[in-house]
Backbone as ProteinMPNN parsed JSONL, in Angstrom:
{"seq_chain_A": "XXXXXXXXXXXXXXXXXXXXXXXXXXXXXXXXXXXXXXXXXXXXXXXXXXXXXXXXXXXXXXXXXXXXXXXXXXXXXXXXXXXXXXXXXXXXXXXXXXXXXXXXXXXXXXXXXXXXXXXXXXXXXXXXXXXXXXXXXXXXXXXXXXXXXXXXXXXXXXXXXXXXXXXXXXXXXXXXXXXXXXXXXXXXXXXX", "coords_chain_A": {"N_chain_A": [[-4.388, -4.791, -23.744], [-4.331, -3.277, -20.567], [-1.852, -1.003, -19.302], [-1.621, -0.566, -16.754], [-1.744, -1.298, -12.683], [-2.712, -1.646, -9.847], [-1.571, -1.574, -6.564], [-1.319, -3.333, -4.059], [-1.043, -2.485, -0.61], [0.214, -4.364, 2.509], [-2.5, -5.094, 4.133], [-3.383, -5.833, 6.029], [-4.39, -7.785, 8.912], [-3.547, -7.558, 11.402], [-3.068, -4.415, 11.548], [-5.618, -4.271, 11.996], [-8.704, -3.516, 13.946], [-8.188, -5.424, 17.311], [-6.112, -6.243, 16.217], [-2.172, -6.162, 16.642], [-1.391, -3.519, 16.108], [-2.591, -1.333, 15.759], [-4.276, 0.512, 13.609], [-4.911, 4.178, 12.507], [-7.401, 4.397, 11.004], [-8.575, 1.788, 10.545], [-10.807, 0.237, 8.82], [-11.748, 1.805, 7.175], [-10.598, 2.58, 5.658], [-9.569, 0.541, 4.321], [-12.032, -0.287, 3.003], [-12.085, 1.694, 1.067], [-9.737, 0.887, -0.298], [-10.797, -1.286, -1.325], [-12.972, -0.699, -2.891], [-11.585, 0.329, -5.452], [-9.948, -1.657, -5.817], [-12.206, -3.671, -6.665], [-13.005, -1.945, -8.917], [-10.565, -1.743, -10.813], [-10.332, -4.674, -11.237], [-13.216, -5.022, -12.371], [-12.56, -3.984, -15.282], [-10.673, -5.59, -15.819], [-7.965, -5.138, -15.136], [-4.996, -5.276, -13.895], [-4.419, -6.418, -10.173], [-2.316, -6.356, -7.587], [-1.191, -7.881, -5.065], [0.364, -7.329, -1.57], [2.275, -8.447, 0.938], [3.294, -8.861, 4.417], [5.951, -9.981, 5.839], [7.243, -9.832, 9.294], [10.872, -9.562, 9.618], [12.638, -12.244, 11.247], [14.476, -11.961, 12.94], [13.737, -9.583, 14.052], [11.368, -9.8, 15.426], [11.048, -9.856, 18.184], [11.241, -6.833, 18.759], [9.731, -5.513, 16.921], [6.872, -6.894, 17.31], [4.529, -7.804, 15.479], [2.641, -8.871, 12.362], [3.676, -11.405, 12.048], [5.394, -14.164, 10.816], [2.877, -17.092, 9.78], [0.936, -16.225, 11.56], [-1.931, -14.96, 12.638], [-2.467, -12.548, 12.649], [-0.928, -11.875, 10.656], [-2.169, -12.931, 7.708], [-3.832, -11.324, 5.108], [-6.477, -9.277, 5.158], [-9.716, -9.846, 5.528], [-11.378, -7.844, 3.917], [-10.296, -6.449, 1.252], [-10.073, -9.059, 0.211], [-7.536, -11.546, -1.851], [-8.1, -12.421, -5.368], [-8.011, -16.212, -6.355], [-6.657, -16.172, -9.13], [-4.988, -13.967, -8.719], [-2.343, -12.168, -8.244], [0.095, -12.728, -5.379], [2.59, -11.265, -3.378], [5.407, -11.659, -1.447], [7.144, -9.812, 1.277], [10.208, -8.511, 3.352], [11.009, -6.217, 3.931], [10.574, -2.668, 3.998], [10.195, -1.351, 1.515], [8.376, -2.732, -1.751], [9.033, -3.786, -3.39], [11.856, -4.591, -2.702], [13.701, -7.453, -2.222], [11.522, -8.687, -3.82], [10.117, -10.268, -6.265], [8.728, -8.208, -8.07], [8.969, -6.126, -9.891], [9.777, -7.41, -11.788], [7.507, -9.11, -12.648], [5.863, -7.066, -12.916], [6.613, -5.968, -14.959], [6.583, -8.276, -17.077], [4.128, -8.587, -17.592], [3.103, -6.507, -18.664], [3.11, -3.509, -17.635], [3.127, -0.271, -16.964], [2.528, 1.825, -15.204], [1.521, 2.929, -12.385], [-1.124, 2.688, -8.647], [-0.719, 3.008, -5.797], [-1.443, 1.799, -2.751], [-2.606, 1.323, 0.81], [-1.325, -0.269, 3.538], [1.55, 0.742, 5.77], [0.981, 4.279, 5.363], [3.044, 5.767, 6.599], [5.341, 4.528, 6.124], [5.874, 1.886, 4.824], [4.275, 1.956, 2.291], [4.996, 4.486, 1.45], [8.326, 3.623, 0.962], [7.495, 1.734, -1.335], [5.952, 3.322, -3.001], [8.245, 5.481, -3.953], [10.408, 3.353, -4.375], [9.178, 2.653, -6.982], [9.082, 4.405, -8.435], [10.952, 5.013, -8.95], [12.332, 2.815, -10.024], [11.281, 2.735, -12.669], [8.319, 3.407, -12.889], [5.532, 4.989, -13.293], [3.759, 6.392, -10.415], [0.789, 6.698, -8.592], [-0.972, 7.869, -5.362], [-3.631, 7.308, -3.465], [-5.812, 8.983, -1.486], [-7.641, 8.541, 0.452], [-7.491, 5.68, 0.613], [-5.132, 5.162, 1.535], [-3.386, 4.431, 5.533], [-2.526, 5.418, 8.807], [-0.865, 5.931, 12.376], [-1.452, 7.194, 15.052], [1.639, 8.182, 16.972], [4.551, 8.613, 18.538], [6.684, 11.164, 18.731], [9.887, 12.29, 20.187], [8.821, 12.777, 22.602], [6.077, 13.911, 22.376], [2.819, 13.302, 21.097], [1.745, 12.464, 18.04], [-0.401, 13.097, 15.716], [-2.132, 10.401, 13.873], [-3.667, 12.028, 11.609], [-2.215, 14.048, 10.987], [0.622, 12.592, 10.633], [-0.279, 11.483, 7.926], [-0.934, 13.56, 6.54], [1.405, 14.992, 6.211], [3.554, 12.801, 5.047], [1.848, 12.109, 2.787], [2.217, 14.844, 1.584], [5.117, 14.733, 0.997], [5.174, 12.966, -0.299], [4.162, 13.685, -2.592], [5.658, 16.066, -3.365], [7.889, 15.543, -5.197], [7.899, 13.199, -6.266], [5.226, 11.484, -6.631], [1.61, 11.805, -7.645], [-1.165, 12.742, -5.475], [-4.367, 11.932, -5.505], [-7.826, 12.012, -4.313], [-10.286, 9.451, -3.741], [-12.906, 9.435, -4.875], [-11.853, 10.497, -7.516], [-9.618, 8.991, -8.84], [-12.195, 6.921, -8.924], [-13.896, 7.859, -10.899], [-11.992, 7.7, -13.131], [-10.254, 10.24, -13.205], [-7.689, 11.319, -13.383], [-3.888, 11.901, -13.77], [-0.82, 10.333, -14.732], [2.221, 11.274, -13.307], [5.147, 12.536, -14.958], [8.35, 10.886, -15.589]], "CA_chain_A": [[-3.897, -5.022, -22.393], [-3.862, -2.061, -19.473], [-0.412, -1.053, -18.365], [-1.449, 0.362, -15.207], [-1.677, -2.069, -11.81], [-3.122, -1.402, -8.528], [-0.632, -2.334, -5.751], [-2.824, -2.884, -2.477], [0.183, -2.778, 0.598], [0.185, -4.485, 3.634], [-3.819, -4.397, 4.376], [-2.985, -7.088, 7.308], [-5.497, -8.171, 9.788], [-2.987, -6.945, 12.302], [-3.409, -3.239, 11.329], [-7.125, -3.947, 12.388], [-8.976, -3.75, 15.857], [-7.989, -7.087, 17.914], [-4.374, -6.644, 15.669], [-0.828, -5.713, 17.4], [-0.767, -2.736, 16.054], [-3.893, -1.263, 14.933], [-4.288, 2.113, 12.344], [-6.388, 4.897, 12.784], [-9.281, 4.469, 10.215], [-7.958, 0.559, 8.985], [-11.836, -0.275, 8.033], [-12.176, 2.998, 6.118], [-9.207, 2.346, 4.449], [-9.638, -0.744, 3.743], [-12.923, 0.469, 2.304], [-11.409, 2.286, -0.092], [-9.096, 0.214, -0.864], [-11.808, -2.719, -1.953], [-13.496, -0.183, -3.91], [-10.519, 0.405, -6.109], [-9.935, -3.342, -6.468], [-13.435, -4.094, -7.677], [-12.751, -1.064, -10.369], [-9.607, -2.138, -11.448], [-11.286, -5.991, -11.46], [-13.911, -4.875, -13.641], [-12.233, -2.886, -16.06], [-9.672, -6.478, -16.403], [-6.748, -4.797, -14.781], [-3.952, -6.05, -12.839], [-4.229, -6.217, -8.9], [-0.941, -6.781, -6.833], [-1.127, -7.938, -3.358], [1.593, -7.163, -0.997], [1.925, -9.345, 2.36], [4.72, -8.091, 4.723], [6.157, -10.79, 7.418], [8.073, -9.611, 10.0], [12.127, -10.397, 9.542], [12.746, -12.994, 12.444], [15.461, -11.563, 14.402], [13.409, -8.211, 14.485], [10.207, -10.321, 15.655], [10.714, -9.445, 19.611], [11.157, -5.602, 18.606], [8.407, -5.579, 16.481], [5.869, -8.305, 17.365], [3.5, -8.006, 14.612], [2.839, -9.472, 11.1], [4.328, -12.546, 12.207], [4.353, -15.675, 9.89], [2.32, -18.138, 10.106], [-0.024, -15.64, 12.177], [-3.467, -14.384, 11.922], [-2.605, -10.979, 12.173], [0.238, -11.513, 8.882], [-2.97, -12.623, 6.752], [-4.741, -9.997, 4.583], [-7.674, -8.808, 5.764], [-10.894, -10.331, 4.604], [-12.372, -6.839, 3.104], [-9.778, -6.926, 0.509], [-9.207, -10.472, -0.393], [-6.886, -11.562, -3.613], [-8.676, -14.161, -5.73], [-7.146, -17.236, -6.772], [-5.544, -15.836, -10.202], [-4.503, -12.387, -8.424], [-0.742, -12.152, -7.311], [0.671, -11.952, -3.887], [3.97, -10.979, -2.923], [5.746, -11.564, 0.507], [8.255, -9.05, 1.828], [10.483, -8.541, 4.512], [11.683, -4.795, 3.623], [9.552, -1.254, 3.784], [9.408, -1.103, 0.224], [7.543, -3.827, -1.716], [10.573, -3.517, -4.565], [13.068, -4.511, -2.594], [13.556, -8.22, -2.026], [10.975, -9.548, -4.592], [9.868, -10.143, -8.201], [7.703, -7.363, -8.034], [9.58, -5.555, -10.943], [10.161, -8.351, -12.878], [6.355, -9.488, -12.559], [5.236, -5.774, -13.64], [7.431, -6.005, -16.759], [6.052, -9.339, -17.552], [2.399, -8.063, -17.697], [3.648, -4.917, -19.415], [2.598, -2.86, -16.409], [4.058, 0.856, -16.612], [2.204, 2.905, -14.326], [0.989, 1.79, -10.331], [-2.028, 3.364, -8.142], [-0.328, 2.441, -4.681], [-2.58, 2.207, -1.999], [-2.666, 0.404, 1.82], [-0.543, 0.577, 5.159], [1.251, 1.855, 6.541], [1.785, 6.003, 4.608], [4.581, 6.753, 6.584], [6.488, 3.256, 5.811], [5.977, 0.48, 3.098], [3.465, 2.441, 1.013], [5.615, 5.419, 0.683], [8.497, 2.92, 0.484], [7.072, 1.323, -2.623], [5.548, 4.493, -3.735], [10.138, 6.076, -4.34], [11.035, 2.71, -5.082], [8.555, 2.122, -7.741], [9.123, 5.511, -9.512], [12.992, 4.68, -9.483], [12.569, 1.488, -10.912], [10.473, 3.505, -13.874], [7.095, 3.411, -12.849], [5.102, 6.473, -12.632], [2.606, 6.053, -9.412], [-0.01, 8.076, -7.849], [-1.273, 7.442, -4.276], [-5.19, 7.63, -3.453], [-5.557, 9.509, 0.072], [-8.473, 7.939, 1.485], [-6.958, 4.334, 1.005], [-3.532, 5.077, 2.646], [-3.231, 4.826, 6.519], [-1.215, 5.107, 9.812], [-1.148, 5.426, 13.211], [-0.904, 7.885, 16.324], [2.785, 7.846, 16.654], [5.241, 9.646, 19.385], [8.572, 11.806, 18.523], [10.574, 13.22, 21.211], [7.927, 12.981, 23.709], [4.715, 14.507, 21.663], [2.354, 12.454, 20.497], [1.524, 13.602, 16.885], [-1.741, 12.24, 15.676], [-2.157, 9.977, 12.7], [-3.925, 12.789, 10.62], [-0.737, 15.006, 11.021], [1.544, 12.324, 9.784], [-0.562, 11.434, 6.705], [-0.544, 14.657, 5.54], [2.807, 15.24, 5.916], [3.785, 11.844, 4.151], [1.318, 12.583, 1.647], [3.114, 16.185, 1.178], [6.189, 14.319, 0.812], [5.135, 12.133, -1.504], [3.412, 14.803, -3.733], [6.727, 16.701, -3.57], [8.71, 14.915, -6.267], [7.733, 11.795, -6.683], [4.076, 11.152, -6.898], [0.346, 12.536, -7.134], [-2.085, 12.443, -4.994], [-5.112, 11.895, -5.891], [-8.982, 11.804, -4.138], [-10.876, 8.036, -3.757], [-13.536, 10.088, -5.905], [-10.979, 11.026, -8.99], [-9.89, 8.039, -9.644], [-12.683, 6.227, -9.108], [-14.037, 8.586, -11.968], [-11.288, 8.378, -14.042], [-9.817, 12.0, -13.565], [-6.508, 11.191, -13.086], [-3.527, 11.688, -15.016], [0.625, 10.321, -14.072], [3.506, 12.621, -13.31], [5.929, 12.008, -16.154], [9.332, 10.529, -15.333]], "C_chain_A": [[-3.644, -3.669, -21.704], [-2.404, -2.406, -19.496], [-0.503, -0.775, -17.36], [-2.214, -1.437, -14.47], [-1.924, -1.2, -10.535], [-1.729, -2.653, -7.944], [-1.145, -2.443, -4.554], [-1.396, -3.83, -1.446], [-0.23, -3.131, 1.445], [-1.384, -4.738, 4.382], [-3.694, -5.731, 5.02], [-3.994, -7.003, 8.496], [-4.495, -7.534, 11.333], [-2.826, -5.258, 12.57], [-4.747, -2.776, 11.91], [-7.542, -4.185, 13.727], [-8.642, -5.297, 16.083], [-6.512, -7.211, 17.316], [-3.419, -6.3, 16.863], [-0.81, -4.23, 16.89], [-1.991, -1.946, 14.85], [-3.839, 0.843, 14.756], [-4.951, 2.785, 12.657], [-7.307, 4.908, 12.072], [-8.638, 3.037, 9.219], [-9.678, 0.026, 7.962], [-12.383, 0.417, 6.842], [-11.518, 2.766, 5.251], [-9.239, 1.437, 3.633], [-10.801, -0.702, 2.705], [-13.102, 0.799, 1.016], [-10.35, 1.623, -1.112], [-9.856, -0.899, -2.134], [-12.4, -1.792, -3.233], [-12.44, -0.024, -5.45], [-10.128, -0.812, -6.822], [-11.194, -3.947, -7.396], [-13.552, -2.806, -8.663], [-11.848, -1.745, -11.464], [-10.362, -3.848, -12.19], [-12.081, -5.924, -12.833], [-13.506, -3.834, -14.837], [-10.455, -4.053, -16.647], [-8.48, -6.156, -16.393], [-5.939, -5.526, -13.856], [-4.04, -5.516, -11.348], [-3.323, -6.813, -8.006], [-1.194, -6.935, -5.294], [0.027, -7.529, -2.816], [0.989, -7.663, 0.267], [3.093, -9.31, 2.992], [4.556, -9.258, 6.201], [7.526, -10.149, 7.494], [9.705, -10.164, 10.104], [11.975, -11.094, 11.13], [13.455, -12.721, 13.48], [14.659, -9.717, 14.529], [11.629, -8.761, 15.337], [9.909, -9.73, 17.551], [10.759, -7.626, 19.775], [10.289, -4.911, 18.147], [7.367, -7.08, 16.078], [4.651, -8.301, 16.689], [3.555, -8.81, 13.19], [3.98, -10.278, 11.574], [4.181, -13.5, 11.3], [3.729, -16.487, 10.511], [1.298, -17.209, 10.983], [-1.846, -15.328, 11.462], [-3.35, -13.17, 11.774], [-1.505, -10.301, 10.889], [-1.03, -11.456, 7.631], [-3.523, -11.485, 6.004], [-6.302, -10.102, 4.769], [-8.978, -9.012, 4.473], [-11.27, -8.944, 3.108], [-11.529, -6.383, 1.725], [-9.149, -8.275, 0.159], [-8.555, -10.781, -1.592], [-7.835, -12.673, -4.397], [-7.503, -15.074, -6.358], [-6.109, -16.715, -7.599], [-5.275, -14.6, -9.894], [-2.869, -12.727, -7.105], [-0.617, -11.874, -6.577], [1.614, -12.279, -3.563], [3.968, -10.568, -1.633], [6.758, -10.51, 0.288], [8.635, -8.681, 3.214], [10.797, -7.098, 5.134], [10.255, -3.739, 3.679], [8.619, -1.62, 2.09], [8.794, -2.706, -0.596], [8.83, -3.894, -3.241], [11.262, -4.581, -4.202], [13.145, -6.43, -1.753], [12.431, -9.397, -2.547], [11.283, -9.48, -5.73], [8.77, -9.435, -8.729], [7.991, -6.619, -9.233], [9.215, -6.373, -11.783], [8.747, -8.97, -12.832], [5.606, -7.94, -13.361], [5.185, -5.866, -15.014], [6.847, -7.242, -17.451], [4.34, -9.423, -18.172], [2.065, -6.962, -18.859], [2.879, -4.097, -19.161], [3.631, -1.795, -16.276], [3.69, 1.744, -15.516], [1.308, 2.177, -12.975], [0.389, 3.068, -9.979], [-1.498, 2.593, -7.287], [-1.255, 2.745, -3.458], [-1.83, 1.076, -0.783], [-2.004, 1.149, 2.622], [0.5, 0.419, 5.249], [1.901, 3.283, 5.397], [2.908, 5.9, 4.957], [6.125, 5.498, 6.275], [6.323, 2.34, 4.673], [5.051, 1.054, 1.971], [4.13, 3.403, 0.747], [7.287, 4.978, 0.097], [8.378, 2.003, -0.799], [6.532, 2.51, -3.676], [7.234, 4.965, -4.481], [10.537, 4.797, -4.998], [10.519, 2.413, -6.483], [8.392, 2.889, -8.633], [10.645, 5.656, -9.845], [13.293, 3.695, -9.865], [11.641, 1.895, -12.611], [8.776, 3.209, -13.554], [6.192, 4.646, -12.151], [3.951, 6.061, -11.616], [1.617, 7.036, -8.907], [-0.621, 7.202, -6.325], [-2.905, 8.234, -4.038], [-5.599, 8.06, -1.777], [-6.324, 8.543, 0.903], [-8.319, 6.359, 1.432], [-5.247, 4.036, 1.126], [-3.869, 5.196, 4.159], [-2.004, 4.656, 7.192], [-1.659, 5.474, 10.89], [-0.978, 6.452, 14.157], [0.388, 7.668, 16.635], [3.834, 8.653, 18.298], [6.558, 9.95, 18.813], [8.808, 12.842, 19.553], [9.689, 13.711, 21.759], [6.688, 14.078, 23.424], [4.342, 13.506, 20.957], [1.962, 13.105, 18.992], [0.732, 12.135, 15.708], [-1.837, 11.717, 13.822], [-2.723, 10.667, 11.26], [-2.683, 13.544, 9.963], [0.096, 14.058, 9.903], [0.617, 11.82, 8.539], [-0.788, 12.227, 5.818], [0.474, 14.818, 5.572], [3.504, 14.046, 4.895], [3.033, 12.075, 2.73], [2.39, 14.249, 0.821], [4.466, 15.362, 0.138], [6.514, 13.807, -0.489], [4.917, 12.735, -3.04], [4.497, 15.758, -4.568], [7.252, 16.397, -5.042], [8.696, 13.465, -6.609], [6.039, 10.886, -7.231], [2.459, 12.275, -7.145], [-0.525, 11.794, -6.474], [-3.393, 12.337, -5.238], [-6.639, 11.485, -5.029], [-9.731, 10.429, -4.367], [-11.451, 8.508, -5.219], [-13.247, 10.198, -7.685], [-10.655, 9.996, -9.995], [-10.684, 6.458, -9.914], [-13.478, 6.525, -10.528], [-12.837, 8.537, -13.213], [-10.625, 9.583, -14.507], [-8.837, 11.962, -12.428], [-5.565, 11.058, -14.249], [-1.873, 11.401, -14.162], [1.372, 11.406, -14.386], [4.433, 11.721, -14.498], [7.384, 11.84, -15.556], [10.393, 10.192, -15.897]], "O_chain_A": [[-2.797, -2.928, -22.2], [-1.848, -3.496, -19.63], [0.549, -0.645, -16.733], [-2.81, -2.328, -15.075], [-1.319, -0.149, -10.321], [-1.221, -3.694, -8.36], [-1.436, -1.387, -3.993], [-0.968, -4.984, -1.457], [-1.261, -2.526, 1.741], [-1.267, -4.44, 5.57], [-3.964, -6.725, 4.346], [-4.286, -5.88, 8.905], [-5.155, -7.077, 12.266], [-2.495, -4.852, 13.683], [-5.09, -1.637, 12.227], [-6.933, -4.885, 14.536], [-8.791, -6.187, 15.246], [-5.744, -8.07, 17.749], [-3.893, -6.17, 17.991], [0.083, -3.629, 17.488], [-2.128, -2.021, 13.629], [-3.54, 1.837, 15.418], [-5.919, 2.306, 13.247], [-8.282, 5.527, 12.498], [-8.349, 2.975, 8.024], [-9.701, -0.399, 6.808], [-13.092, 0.016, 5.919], [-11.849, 2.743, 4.066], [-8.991, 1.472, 2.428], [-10.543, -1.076, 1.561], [-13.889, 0.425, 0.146], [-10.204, 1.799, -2.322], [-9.563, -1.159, -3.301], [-12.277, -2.161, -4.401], [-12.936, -0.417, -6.505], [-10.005, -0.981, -8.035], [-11.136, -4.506, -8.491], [-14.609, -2.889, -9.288], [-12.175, -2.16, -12.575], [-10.764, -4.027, -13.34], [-11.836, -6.447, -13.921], [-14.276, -2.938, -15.179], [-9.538, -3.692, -17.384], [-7.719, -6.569, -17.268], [-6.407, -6.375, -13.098], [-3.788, -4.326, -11.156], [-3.639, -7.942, -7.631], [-1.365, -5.994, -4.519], [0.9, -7.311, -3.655], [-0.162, -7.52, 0.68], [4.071, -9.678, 2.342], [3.708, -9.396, 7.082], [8.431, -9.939, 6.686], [9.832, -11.239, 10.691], [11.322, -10.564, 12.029], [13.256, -13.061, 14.646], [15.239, -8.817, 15.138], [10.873, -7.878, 15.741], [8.841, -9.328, 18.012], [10.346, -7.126, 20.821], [9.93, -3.847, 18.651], [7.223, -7.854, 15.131], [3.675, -8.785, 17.264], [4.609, -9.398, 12.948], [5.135, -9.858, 11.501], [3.057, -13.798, 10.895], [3.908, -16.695, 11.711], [0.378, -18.017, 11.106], [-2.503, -15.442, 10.427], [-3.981, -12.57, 10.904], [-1.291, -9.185, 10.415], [-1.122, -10.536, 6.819], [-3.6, -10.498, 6.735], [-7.056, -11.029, 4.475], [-9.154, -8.643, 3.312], [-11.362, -9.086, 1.889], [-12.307, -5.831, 0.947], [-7.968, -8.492, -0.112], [-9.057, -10.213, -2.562], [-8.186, -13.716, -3.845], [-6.389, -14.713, -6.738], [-4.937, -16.671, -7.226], [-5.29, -13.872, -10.886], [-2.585, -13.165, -5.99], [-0.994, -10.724, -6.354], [1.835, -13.473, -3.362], [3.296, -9.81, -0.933], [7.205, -10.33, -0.845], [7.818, -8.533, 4.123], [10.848, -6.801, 6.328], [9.111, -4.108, 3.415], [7.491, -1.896, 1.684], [8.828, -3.738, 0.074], [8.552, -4.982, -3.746], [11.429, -5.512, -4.989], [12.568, -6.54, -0.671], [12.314, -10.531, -2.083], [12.244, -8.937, -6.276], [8.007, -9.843, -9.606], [6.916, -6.397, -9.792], [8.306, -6.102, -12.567], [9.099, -10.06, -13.285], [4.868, -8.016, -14.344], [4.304, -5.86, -15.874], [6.634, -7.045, -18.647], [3.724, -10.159, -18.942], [1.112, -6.735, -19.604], [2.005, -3.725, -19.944], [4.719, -1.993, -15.734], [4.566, 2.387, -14.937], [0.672, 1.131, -12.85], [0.743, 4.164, -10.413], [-1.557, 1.398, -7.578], [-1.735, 3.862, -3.264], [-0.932, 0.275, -1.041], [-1.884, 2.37, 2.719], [0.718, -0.508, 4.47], [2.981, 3.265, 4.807], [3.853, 5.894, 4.168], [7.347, 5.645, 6.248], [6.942, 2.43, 3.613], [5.115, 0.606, 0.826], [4.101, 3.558, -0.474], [7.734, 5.581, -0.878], [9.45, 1.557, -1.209], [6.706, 2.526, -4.895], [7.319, 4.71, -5.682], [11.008, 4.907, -6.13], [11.344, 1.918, -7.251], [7.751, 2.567, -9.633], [11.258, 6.244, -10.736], [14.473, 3.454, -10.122], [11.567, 1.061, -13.513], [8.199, 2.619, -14.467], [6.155, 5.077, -10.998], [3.124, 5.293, -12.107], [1.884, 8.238, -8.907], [-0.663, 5.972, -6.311], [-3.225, 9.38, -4.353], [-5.612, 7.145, -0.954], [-5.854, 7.872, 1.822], [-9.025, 5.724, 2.215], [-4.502, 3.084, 0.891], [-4.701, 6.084, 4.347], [-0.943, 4.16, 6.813], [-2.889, 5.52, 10.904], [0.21, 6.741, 14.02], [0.477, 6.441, 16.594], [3.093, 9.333, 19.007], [7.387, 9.103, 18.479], [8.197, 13.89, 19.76], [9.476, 14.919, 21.656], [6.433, 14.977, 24.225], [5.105, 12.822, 20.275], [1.908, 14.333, 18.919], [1.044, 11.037, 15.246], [-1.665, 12.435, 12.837], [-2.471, 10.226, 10.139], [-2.321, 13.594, 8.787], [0.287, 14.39, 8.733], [1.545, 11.798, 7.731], [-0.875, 11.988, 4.614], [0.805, 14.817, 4.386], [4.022, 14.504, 3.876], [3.669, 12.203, 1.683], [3.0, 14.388, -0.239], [4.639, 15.441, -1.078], [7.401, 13.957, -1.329], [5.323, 12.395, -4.151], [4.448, 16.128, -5.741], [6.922, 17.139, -5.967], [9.556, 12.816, -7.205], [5.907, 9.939, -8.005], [2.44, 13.44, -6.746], [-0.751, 10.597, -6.648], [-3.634, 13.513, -4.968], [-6.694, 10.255, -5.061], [-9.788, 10.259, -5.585], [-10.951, 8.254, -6.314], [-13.985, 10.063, -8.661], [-10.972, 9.87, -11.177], [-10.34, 5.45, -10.531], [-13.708, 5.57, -11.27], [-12.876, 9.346, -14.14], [-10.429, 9.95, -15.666], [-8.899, 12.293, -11.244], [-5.835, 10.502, -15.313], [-1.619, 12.057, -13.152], [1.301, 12.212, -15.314], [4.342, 10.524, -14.769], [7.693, 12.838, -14.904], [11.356, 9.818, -15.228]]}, "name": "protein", "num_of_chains": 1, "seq": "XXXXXXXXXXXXXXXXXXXXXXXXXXXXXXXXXXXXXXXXXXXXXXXXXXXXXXXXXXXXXXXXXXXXXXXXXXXXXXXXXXXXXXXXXXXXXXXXXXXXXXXXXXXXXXXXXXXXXXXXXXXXXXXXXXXXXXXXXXXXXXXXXXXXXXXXXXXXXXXXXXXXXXXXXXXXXXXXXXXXXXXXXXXXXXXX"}
């Protein structure tokens, strides 16, 4: 039995053109993402969905990933199959308000390749929580995204913040790692 688990975040039809709230490269990403899934797949590993609805009293503040919507679904180009788990959440991190732990441990799943949307929120979110619940993670660049963004009246362009989140992440908590690397196998976890 693998211990390691792909965690594929958020990859919501609402992230994508025609969504509420659409990413800067969601088809690329997504892309990447699929590729990763059909590795893991064939190689009889564990693949974790994550599916993020909007809390209800925050629904007129942020009007996206709604339930019951089309733009909450997950996006065709990663689909889960039947016997592949998917977890709802209402929170950033994908930890915090499920049985996402307690589903890992059950598998006997120590180490996570976190991937999806958004970098600067629920994937780096799950990325801290998921190395403080003991699980060493690494994050795969070219299937993380996010979004053109504004702070204090500068816009500051979705490349910017995914390197910087990436940085962040790289800091003390995770590696980063190339689509390429570990689609190859030339990857190794930070120790915790």
């Amino acid at each position: 039995m693998s211990q390691e688990a792909l965690i594929v975040v958020d990859v919501q039809n609402d992230y994508f053109p025609g969504g509420k709230l659409v990413n800067s490269r969601p088809v690329e990403t997504a892309e990447a993402c699929a590729q990763l899934i059909h590795k893991f797949r064939q190689e009889g590993k564990e693949v974790v969905f994550i599916q993020h609805f909007m809390k209800d009293y925050l629904e007129t503040t942020y009007p996206f990933l709604l339930k019951n919507t089309r733009g909450s679904e997950i996006h065709t180009s990663v689909q889960p199959l039947a016997t592949e788990k998917i977890i709802t959440k209402n929170e950033s991190s994908s930890f915090v308000g499920t049985d996402l732990k307690e589903y890992l441990v059950s598998k006997g799943i120590k180490r996570l390749v976190v991937v999806g949307m958004m970098i600067h929120n629920c994937v780096n979110a799950t990325v801290y929580s998921g190395v403080e619940e003991g699980f060493p993670c690494i994050v795969v660049e070219e299937a993380v995204d996010t979004m053109d963004q504004e702070y204090n009246g500068e816009l500051v362009k979705a490349q910017d913040i995914k390197k910087a989140f990436l940085t962040g992440i790289q800091f003390a908590y995770s590696t980063v790692y190339k689509l390429q690397e570990v689609l190859a196998d030339e990857y190794t976890y930070r120790s915790i």
